[in-house]
N, CA, C and O atoms as a CHARMM CRD file, in Angstrom:
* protein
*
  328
    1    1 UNK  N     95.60200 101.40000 117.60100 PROA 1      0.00000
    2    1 UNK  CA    96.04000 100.02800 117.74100 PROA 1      0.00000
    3    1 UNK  C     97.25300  99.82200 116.84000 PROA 1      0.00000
    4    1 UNK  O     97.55600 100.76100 116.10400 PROA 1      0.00000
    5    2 UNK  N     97.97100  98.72500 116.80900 PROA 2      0.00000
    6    2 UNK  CA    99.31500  98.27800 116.61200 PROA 2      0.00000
    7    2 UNK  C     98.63500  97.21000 115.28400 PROA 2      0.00000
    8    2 UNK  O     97.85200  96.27800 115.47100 PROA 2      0.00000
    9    3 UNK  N     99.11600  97.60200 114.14000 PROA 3      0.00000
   10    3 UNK  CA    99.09700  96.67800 113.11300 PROA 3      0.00000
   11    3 UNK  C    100.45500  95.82800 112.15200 PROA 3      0.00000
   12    3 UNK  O    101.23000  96.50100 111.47200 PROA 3      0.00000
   13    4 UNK  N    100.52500  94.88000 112.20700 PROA 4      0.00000
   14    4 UNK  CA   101.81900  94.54300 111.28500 PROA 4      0.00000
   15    4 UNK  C    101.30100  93.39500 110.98700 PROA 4      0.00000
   16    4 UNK  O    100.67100  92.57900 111.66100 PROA 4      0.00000
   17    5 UNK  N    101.73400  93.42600 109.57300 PROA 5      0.00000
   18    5 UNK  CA   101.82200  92.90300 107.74100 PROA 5      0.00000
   19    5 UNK  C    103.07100  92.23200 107.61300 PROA 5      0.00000
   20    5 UNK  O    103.98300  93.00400 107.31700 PROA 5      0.00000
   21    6 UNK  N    103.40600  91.01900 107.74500 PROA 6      0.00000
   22    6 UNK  CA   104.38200  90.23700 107.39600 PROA 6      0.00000
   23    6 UNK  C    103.74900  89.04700 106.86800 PROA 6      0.00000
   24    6 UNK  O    102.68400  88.56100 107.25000 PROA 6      0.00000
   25    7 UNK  N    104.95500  88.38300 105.42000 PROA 7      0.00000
   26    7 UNK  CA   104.53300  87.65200 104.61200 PROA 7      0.00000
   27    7 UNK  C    106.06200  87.04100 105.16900 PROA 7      0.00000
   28    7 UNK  O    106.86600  87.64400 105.87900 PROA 7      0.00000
   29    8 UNK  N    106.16700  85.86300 104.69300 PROA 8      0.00000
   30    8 UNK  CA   107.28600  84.83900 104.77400 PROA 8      0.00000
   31    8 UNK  C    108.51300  85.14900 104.52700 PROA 8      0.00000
   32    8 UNK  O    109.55700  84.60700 104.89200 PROA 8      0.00000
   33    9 UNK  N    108.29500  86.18700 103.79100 PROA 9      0.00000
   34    9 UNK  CA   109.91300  87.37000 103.66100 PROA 9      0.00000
   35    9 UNK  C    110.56100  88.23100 103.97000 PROA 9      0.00000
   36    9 UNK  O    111.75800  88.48600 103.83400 PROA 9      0.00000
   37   10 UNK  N    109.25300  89.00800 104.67800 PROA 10     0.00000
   38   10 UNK  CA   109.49600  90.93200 104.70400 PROA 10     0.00000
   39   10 UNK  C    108.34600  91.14200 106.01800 PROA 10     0.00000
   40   10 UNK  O    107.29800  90.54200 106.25800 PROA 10     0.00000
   41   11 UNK  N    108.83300  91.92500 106.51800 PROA 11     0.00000
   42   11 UNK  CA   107.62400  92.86800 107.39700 PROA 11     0.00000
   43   11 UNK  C    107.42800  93.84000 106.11500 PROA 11     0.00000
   44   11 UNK  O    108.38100  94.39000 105.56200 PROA 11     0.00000
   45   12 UNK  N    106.02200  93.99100 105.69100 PROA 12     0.00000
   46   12 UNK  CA   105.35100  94.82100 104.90800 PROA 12     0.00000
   47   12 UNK  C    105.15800  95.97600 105.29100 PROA 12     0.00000
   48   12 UNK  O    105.57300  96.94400 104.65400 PROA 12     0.00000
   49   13 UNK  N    104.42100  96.08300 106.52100 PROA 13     0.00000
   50   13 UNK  CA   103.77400  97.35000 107.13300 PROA 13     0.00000
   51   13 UNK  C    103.91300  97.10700 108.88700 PROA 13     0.00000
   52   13 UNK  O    103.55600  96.06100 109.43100 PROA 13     0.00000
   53   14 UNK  N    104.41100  98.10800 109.51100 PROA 14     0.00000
   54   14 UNK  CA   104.36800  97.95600 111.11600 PROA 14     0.00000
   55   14 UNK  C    104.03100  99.51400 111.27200 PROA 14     0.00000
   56   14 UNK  O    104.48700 100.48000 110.66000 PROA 14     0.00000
   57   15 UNK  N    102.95200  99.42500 112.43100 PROA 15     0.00000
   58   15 UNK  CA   102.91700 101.11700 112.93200 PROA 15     0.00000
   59   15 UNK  C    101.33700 101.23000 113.16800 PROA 15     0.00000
   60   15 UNK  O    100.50800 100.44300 112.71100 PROA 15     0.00000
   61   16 UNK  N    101.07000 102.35000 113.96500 PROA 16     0.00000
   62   16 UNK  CA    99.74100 102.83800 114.33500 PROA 16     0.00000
   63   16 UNK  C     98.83600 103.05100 113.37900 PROA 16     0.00000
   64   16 UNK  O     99.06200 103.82500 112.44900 PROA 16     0.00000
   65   17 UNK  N     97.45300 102.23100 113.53700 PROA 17     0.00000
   66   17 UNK  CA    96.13400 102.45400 112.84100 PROA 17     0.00000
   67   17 UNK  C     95.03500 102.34500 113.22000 PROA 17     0.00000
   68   17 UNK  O     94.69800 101.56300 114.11000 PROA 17     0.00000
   69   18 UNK  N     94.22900 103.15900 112.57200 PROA 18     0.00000
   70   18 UNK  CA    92.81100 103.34300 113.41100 PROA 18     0.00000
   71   18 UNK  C     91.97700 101.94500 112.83200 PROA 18     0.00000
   72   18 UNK  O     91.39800 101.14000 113.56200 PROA 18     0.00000
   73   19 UNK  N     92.05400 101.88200 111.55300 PROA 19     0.00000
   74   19 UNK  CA    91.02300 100.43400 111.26400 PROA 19     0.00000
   75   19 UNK  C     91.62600  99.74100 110.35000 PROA 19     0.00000
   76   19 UNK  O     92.13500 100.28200 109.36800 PROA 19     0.00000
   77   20 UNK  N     91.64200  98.68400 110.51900 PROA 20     0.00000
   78   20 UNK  CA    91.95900  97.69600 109.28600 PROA 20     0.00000
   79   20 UNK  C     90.76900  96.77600 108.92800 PROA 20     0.00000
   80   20 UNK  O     90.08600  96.24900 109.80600 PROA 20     0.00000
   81   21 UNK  N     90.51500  96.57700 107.42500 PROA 21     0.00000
   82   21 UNK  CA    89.36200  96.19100 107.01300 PROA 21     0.00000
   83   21 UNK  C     90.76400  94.82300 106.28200 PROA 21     0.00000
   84   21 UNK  O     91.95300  95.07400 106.08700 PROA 21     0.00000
   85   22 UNK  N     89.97000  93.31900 106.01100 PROA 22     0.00000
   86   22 UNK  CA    90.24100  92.55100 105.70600 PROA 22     0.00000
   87   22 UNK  C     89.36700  91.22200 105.03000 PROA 22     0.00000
   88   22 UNK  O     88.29500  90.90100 105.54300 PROA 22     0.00000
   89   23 UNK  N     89.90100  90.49600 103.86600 PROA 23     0.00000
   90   23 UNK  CA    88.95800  90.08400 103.14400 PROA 23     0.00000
   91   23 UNK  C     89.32100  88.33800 104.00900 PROA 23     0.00000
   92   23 UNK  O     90.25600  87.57000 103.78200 PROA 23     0.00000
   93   24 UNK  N     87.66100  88.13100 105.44500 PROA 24     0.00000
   94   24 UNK  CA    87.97500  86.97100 105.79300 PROA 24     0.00000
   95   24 UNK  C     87.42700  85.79700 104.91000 PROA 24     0.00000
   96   24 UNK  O     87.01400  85.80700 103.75000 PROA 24     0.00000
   97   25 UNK  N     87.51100  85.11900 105.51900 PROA 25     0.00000
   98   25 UNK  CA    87.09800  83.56400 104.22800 PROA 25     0.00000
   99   25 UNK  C     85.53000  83.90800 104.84700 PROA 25     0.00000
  100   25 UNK  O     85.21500  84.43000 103.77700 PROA 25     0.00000
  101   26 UNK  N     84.90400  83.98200 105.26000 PROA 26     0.00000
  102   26 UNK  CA    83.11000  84.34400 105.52900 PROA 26     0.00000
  103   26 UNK  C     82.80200  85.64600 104.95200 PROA 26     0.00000
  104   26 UNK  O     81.61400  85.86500 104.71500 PROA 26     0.00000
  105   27 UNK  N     83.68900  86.58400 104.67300 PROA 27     0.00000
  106   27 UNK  CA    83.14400  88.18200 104.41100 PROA 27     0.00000
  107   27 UNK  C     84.57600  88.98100 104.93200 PROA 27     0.00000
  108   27 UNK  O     85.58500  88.34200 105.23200 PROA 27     0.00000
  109   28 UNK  N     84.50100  90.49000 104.99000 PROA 28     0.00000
  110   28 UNK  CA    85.11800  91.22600 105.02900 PROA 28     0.00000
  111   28 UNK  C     85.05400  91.70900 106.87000 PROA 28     0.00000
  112   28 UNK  O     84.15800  92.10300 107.61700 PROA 28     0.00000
  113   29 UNK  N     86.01800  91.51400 106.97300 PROA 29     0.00000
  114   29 UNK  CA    86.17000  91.86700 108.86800 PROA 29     0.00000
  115   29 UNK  C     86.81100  93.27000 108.56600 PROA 29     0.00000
  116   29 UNK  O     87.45200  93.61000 107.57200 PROA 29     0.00000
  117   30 UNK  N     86.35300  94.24700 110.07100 PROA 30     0.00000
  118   30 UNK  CA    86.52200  95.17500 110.24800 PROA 30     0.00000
  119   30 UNK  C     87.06700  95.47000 111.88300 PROA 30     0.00000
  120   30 UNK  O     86.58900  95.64300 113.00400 PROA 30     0.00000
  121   31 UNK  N     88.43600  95.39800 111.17700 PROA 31     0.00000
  122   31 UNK  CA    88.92000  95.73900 112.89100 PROA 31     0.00000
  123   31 UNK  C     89.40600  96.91400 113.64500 PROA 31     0.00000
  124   31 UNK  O     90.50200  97.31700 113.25400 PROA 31     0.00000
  125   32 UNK  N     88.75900  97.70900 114.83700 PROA 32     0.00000
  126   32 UNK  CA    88.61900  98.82500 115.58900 PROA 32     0.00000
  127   32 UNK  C     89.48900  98.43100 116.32500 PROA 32     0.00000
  128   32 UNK  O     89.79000  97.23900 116.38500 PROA 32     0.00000
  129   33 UNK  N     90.11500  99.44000 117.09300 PROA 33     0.00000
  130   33 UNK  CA    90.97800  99.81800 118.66300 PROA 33     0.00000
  131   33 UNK  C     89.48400  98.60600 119.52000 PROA 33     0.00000
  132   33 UNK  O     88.35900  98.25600 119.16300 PROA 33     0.00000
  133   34 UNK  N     90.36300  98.35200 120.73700 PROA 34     0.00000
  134   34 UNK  CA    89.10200  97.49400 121.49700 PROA 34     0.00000
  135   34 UNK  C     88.65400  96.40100 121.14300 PROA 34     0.00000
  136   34 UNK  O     88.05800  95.64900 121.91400 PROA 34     0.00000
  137   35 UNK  N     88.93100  96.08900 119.61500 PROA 35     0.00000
  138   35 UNK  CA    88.16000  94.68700 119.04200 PROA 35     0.00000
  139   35 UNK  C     88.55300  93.57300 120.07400 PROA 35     0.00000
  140   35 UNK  O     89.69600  93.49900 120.52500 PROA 35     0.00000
  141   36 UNK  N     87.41300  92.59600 120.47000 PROA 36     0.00000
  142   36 UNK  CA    87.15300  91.44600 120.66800 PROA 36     0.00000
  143   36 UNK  C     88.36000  90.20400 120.07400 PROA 36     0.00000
  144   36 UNK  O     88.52800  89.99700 118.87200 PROA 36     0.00000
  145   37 UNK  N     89.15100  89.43700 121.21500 PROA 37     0.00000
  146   37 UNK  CA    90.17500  88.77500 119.98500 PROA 37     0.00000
  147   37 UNK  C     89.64400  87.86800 119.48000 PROA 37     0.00000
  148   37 UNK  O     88.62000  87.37300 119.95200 PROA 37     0.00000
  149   38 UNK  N     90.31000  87.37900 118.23900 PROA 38     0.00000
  150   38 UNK  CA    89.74000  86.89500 117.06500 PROA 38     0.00000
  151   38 UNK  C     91.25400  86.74200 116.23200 PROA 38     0.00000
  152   38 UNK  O     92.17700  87.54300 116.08200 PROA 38     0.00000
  153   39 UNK  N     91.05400  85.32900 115.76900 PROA 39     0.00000
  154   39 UNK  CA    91.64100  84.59200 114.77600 PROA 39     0.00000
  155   39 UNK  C     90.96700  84.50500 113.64500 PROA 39     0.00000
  156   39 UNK  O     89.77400  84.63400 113.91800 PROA 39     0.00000
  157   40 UNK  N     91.10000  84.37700 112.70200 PROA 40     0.00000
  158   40 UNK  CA    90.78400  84.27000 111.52400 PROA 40     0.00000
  159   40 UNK  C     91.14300  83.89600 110.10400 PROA 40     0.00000
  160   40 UNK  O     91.90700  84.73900 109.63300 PROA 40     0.00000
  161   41 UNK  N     90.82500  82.82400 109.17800 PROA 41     0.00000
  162   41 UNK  CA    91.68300  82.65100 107.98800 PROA 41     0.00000
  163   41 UNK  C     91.14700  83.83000 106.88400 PROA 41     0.00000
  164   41 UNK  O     90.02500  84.33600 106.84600 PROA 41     0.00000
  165   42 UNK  N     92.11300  84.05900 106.14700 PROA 42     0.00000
  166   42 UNK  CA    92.14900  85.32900 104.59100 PROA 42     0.00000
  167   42 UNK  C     91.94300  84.59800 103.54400 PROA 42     0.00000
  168   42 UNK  O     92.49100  83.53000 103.27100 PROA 42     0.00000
  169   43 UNK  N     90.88900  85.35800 102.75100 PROA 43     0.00000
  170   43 UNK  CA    91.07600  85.08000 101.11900 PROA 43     0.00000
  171   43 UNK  C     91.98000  85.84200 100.37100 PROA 43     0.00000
  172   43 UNK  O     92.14800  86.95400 100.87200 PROA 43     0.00000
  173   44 UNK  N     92.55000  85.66200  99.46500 PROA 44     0.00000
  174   44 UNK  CA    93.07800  86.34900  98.44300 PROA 44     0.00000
  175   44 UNK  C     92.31200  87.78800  98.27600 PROA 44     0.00000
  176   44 UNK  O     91.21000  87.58800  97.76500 PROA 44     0.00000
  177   45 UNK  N     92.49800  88.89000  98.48900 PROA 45     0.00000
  178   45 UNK  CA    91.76800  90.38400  98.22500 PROA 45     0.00000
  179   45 UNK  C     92.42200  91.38200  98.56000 PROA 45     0.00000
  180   45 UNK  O     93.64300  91.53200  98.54700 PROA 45     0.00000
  181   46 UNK  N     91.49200  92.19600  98.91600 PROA 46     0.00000
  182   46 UNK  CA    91.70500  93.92400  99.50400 PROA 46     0.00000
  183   46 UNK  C     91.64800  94.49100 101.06700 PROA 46     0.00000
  184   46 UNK  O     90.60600  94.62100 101.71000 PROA 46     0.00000
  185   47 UNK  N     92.83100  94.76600 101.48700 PROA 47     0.00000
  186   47 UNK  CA    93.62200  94.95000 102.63900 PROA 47     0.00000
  187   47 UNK  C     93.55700  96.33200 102.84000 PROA 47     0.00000
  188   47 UNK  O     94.35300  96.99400 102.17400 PROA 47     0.00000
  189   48 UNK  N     92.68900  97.02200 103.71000 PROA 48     0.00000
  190   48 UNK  CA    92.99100  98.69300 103.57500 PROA 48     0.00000
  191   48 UNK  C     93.30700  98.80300 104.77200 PROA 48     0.00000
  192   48 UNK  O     93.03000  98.01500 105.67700 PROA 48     0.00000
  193   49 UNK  N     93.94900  99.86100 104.84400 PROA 49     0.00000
  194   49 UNK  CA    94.71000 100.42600 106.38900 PROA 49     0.00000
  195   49 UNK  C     94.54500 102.19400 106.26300 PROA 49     0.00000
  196   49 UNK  O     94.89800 103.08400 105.49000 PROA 49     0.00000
  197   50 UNK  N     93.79100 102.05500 107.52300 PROA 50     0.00000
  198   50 UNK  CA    93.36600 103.70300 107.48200 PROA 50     0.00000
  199   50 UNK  C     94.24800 104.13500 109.08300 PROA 50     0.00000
  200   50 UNK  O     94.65300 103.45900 110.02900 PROA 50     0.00000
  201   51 UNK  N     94.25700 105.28400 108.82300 PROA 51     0.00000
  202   51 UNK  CA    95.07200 105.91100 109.81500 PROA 51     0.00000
  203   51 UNK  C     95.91400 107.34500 109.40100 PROA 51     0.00000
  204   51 UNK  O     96.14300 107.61400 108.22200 PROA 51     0.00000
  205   52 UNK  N     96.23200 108.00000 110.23700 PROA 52     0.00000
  206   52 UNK  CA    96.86500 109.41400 110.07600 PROA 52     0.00000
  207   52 UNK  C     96.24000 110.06600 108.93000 PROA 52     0.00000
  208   52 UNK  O     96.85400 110.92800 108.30300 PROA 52     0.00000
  209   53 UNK  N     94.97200 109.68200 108.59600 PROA 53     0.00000
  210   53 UNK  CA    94.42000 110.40100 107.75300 PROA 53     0.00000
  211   53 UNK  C     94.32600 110.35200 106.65100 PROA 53     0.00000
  212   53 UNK  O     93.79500 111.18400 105.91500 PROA 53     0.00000
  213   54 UNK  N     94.95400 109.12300 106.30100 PROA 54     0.00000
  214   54 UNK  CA    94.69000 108.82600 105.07000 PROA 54     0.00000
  215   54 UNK  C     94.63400 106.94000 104.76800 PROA 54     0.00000
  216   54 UNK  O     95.02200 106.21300 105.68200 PROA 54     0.00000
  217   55 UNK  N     94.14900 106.33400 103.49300 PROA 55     0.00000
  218   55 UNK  CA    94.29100 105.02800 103.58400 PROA 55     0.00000
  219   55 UNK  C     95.36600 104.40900 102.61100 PROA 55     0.00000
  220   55 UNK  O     95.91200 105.04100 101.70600 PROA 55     0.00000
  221   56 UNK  N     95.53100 103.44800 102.83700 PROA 56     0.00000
  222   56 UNK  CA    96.64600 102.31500 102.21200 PROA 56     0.00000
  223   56 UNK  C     96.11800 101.18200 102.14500 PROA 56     0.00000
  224   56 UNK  O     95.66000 100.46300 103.03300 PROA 56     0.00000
  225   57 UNK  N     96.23800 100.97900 100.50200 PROA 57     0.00000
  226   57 UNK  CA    95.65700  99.52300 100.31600 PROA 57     0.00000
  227   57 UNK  C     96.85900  98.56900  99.98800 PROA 57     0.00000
  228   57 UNK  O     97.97300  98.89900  99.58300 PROA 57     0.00000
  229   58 UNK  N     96.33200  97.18700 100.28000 PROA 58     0.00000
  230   58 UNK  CA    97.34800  96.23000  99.90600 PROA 58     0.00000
  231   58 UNK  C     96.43000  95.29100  99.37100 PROA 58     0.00000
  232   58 UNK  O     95.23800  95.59300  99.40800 PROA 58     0.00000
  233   59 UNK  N     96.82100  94.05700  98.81100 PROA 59     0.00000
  234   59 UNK  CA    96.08300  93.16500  97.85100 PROA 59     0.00000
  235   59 UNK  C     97.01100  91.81000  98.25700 PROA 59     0.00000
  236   59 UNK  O     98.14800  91.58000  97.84500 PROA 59     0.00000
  237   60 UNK  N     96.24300  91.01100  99.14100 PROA 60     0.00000
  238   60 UNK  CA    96.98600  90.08900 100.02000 PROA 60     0.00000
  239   60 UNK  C     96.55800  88.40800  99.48500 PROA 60     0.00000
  240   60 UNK  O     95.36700  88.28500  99.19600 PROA 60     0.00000
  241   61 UNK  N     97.26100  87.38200  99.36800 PROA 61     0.00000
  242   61 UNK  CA    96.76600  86.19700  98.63700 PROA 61     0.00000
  243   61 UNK  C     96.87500  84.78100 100.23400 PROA 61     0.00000
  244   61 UNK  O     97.71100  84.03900 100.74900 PROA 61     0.00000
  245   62 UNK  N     95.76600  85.07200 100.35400 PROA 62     0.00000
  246   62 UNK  CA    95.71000  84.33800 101.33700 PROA 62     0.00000
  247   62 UNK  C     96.42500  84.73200 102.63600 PROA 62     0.00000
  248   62 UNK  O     96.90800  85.85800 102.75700 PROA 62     0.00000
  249   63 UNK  N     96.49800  83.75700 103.66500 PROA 63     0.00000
  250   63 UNK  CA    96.57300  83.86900 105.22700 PROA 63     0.00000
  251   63 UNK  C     95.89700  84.04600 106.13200 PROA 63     0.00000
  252   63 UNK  O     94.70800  83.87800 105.85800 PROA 63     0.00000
  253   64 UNK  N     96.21600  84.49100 107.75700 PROA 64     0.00000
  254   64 UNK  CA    95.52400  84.44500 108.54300 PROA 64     0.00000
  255   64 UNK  C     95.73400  85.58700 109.86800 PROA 64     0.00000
  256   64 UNK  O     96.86300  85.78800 110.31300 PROA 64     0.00000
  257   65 UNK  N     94.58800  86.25700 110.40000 PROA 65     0.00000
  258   65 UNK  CA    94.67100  87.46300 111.02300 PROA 65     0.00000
  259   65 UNK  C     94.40000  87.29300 112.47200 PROA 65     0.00000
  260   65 UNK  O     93.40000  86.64800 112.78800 PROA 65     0.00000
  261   66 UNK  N     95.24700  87.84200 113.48500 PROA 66     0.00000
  262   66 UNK  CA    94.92900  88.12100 114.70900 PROA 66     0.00000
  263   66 UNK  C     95.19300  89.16600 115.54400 PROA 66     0.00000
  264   66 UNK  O     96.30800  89.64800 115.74200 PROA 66     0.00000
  265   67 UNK  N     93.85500  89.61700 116.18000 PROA 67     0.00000
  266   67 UNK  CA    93.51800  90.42400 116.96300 PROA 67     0.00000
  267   67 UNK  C     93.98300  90.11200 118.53500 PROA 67     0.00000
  268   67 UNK  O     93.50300  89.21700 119.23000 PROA 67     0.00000
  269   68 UNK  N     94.97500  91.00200 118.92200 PROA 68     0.00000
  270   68 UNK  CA    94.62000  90.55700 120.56700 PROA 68     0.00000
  271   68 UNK  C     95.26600  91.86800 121.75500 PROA 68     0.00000
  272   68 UNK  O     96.43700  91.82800 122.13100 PROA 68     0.00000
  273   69 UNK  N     94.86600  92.31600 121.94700 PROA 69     0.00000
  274   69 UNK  CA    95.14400  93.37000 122.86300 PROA 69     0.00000
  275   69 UNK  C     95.61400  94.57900 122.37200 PROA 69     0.00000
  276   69 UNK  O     96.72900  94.91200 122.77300 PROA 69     0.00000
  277   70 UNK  N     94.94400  95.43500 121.48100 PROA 70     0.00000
  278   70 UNK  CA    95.06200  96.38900 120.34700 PROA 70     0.00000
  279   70 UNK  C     96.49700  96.13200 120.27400 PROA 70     0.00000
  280   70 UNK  O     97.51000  96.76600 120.56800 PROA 70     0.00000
  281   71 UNK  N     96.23700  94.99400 119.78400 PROA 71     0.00000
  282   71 UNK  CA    97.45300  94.12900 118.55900 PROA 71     0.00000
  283   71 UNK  C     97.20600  93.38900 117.26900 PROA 71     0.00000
  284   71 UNK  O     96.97500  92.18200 117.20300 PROA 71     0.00000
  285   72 UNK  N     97.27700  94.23100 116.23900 PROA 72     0.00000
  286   72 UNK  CA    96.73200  93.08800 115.02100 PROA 72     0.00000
  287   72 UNK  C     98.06600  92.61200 114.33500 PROA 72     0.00000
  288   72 UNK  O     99.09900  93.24000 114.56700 PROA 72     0.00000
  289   73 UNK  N     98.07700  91.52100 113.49700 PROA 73     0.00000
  290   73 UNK  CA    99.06300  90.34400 112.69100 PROA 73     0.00000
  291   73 UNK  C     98.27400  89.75900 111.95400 PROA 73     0.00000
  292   73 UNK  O     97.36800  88.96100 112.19600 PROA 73     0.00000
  293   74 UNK  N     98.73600  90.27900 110.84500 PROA 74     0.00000
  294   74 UNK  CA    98.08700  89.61600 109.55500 PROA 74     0.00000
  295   74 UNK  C     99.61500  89.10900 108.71100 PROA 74     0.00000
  296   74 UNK  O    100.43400  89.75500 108.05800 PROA 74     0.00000
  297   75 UNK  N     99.51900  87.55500 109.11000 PROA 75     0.00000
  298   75 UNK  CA   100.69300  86.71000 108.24600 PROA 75     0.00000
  299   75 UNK  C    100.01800  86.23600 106.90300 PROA 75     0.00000
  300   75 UNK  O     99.10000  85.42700 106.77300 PROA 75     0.00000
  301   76 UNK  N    100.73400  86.97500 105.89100 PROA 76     0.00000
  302   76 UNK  CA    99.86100  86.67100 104.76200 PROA 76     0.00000
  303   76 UNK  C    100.74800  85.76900 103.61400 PROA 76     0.00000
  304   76 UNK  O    101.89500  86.12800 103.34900 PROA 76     0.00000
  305   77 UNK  N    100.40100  85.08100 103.23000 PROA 77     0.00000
  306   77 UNK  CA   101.19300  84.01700 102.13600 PROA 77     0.00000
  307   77 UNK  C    101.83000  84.91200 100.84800 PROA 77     0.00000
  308   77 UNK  O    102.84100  84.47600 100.29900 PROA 77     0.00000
  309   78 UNK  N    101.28800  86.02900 100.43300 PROA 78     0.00000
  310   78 UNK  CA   101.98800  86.88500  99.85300 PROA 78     0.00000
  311   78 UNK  C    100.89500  88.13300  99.14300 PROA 78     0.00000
  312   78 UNK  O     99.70100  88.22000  98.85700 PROA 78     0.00000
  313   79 UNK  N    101.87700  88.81700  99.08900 PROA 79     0.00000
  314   79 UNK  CA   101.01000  90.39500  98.77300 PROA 79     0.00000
  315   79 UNK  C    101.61200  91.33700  97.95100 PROA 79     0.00000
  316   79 UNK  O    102.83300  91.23100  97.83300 PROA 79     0.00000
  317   80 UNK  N    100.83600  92.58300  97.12200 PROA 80     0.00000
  318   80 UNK  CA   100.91200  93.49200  96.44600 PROA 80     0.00000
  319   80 UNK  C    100.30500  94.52100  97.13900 PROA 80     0.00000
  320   80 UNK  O     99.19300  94.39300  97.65100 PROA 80     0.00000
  321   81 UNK  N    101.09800  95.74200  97.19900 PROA 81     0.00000
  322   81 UNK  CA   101.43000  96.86400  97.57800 PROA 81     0.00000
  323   81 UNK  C    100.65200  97.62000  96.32400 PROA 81     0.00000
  324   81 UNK  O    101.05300  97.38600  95.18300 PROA 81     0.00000
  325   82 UNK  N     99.48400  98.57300  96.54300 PROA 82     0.00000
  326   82 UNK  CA    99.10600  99.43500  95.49500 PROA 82     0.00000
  327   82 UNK  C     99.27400 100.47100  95.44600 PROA 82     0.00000
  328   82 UNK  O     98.89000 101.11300  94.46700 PROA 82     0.00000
């Protein structure tokens, strides 16, 4: 699936991934190839991006995530790169 990370300034991250895990305001969502679409608001947390074999974390302060046709967008109010 297709993931991209843009905050109000920058595209962060664009490109192919197998899962993205995300900290929603109810708990931690876990999004697969195929996922069900889904909107969602972010807490301030831990952003991992797995793919090509290895993972990448980010540390995101708020925003909001959508899923829709192995298409994810996570517009996030601002973030740290670890």
């Amino acid at each position: 699936m297709t993931l991209e990370i843009l905050t109000p300034d920058k595209t962060v991250f664009e490109g192919e991934v197998t899962s993205v895990t995300l900290p929603g305001t109810l708990g931690f969502l876990e999004l697969l190839n195929n996922h069900a679409p889904i909107i969602s608001t972010l807490n301030d947390g831990k952003l991992t991006v797995r793919g090509g074999g290895k993972d990448e974390v980010f540390y995101i302060h708020g925003g909001v995530v959508e899923a829709l046709n192995n298409k994810v967008t996570v517009l996030a109010e601002g973030i740290t790169h670890k």
